[in-house]
C-alpha positions in Angstrom: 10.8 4.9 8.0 8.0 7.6 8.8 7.2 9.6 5.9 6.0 13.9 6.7 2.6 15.1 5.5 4.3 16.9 2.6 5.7 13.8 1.7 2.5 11.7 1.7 0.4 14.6 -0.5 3.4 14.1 -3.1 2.8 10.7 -3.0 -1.2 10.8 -2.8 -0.9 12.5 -6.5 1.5 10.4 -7.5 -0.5 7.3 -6.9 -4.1 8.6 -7.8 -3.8 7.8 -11.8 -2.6 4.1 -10.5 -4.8 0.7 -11.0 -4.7 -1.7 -7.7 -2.0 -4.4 -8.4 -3.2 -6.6 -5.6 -7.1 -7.8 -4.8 -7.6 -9.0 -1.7 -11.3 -11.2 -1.5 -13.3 -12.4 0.4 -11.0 -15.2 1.9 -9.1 -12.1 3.2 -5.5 -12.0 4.1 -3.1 -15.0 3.0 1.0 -15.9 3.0 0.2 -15.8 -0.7 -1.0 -12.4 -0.9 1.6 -10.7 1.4 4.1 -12.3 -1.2 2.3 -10.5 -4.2 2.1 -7.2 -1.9 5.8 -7.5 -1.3 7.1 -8.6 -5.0 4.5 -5.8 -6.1 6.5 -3.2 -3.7 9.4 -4.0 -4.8 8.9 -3.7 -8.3 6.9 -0.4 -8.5 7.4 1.3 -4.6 3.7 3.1 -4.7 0.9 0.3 -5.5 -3.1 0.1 -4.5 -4.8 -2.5 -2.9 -8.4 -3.4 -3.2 -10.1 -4.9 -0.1 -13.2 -6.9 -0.9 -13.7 -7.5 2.5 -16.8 -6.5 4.4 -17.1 -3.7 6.6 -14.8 -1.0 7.3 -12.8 -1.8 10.8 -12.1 -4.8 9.4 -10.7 -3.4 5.9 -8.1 -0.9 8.1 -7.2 -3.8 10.5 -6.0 -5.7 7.2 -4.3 -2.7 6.1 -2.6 -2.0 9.2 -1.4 -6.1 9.4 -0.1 -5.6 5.4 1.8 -2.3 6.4 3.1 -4.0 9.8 4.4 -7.4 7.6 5.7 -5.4 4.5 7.0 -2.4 6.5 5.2 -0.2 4.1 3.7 3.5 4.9 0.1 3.4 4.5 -0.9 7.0 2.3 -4.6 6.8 2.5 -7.7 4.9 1.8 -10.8 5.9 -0.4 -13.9 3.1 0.1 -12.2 0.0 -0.7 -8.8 0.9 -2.3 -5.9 1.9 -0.4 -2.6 3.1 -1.0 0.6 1.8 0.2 4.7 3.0 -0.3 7.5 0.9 0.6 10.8 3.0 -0.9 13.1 0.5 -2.4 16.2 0.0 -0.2 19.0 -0.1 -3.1 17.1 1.3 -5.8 14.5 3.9 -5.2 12.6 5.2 -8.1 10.2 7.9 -6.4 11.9 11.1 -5.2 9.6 11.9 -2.3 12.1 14.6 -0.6 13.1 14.6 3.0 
């Protein structure tokens, strides 16, 4: 599912009040921590990550292998927090338009 420019601003707004749900350290990307990323997804749709990792190719490779294994939309990235939507396939709960 791509999501439009319109639809990502929407859902840039929605997620800027939000705490990250998920914390990623130093020992980087783990079967674990794609588990949390995907209960977390389920459960609220829109979620933050924080990357502790070091510099920033390697944060946005990690974020591109999360949202390539989740099959989320990445919505952006500030520093070391980024923002990731996976709509819920029976149940959504975020009316982000068409």
């Amino acid at each position: 599912m791509s999501i439009t420019e319109q639809q990502r601003r929407k859902l840039k707004k929605l997620v800027h009040h939000l705490k990250p749900v998920v914390i990623i350290g130093q020992k980087g990307l783990s079967e674990g921590v794609l588990n949390e990323i995907d209960i977390a997804m389920d459960s609220h749709e829109l979620i933050k990550i924080k990357l502790s990792s070091g510099d920033r190719d390697d944060r946005q490779a990690m974020i591109d292998s999360i949202c390539e294994q989740t099959d989320a939309e990445f919505i952006h990235s500030i520093g070391h927090i980024a923002a990731l939507y996976r709509r819920h396939p029976k149940k959504p709960k975020i009316a982000i338009g068409s």
